[in-house]
FIBA-949250 format. One record per residue (C-alpha): x, y, z; residue in one letter. Coordinates in steps of 0.001 Angstrom, whole numbers, padded with zeros to 6 digits, always signed. Example, Ala and Ser with C-alpha at 12.3 -4.5 7.8 and 13.67 -1.06 7.14 Angstrom:
2
+012300-004500+007800A
+013670-001060+007140S
***
This chain:
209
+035365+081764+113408X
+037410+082323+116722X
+038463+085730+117417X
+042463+084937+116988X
+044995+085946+114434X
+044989+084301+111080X
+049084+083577+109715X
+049824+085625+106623X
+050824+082599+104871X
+047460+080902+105236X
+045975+084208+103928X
+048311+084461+101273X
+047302+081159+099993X
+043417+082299+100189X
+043173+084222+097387X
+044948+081065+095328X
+041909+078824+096847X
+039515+081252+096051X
+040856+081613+091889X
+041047+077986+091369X
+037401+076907+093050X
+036341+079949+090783X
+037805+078061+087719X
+036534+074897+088948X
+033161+076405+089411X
+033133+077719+085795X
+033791+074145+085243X
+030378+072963+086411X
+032374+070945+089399X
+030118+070669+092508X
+032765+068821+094371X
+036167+068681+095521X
+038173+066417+097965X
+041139+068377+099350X
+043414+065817+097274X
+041788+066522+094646X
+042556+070389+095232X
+046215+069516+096755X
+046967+067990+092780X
+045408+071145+091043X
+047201+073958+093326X
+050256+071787+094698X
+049453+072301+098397X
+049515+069144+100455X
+046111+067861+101222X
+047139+068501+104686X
+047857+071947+104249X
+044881+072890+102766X
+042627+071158+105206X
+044434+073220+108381X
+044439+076512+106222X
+040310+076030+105733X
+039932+074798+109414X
+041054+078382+110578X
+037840+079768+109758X
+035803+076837+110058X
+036963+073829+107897X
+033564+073853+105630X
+034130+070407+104616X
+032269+066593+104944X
+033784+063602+106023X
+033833+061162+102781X
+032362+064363+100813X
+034925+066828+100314X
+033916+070435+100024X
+031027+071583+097846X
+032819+073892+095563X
+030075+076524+094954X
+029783+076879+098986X
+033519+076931+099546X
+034218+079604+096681X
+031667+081524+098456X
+032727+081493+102024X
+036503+082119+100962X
+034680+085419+099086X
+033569+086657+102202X
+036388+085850+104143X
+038437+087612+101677X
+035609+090665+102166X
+034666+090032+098388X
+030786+090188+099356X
+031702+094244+099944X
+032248+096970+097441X
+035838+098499+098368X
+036267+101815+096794X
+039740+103065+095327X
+041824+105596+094276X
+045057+106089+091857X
+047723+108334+092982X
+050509+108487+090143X
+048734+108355+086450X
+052077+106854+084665X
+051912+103790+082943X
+051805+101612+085906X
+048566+103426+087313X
+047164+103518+083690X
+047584+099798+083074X
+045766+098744+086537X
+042868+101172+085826X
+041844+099441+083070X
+042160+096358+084149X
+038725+095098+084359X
+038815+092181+086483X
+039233+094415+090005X
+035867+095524+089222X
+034586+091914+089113X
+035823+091009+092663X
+034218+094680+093864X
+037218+097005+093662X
+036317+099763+091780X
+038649+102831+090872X
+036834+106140+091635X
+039349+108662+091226X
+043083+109149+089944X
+045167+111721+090969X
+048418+113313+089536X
+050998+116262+090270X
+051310+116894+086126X
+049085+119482+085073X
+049719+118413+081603X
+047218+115018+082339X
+045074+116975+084549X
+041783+117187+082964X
+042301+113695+081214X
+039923+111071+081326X
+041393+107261+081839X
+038301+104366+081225X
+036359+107410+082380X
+037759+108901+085298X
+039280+112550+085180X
+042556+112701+086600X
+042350+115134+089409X
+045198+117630+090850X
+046542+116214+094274X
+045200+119312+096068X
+041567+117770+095497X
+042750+114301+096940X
+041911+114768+100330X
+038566+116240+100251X
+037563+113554+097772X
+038794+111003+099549X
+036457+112070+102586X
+033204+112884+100006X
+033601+109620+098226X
+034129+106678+101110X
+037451+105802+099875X
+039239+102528+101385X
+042309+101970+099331X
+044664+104063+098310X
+046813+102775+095264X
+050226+104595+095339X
+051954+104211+091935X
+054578+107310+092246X
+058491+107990+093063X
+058982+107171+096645X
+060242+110556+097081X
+056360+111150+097373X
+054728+108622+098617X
+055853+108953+102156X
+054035+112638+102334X
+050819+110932+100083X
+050382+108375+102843X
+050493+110622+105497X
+048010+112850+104359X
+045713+109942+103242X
+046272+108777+106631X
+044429+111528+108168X
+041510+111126+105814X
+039673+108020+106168X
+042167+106234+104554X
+041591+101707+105570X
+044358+100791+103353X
+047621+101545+101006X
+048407+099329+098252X
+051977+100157+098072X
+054238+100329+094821X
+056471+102679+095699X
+059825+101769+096555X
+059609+102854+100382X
+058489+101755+103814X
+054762+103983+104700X
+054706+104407+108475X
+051113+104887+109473X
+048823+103630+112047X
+048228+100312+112943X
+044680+100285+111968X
+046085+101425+108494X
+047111+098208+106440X
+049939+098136+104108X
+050299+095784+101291X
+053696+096414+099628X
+054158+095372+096060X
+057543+095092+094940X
+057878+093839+091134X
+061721+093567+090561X
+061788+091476+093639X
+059684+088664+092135X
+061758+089464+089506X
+064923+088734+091249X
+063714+085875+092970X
+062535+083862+089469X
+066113+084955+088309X
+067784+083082+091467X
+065528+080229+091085X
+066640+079688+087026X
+069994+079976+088148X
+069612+077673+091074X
+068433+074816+088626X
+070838+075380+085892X
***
């Protein structure tokens, strides 16, 4: 693959190749012509033919793509062949509920610690894992290889969080506060707003009313 940068719409649209080959795969489907995957995902043949030739184009002429090869190579482009470890800040509802969801751990994201300001859940095991005070973050962070942080508090906190994570080893914040994190540009930032997906399916059921 050159050495150039990569749109974020084309990898925004990776991780929807990479579920439905997976589903195909599960199918016992060997192979795939990029119509046939333009009809399942509704992505124009086209589009998903440029996307793939960004890192290499993997297909055959009068073949298609061998779905088993093509899952794989979108895996590793996605960095699914490595074991990212995480951590929870915030232990509310929100942090709870992606804890136990078990399918991170099946694409190698695994939750090693969760931390909280309440002393009242301090002490409390979630699937497993004690949450910690915050004053422990840090050092564990450092002890334990952490890449990902997974902020799930006020945003009247997470700005502090992130710094201090920042200076620790920290790759990258997966962001559900409600606030901008300004850290270093080797630091990524994936910001997940809900009530603005939320918003937008409410304008587009308006829209076609």
């Amino acid at each position: 693959m050159e050495d150039r940068e990569i749109s974020q719409a084309v990898i925004g649209r990776l991780p929807r190749y990479f579920r439905y080959l997976g589903e195909l795969k599960d199918q016992g489907i060997e192979k795939v012509s990029s119509q046939e995957l333009s009809d399942i995902m509704r992505v124009t043949a086209s589009q998903i033919r440029q996307d793939l030739n960004n890192f290499g184009g993997f297909g055959q002429q009068g073949y298609g793509y061998n779905v088993g090869d093509l899952y794989g190579e979108i895996g590793k482009i996605l960095g699914l062949h490595k074991e990212h470890n995480l951590i929870i800040v915030g232990a509310g509802h929100l942090g709870q509920a992606l804890v136990n969801y078990m399918n991170f751990e099946r694409r190698g994201f695994i939750f090693r610690g969760i931390f909280d300001i309440d002393k009242k859940i301090q002490g409390t095991q979630i699937r497993g894992i004690t949450v910690r005070p915050m004053e422990e973050m840090a050092a564990f962070v450092r002890e334990n290889d952490i890449d990902i942080a997974v902020l799930t508090i006020p945003k009247t906190g997470a700005v502090e969080v992130a710094e201090q994570l920042a200076g620790c080893g920290i790759r990258g914040f997966w962001n559900f506060a409600h606030v901008d994190l300004h850290v270093p540009d080797n630091i990524q930032v994936e910001n997940v707003h809900l009530s603005d997906s939320l918003m937008k399916l409410s304008y587009n059921i308006l829209s076609h009313d």
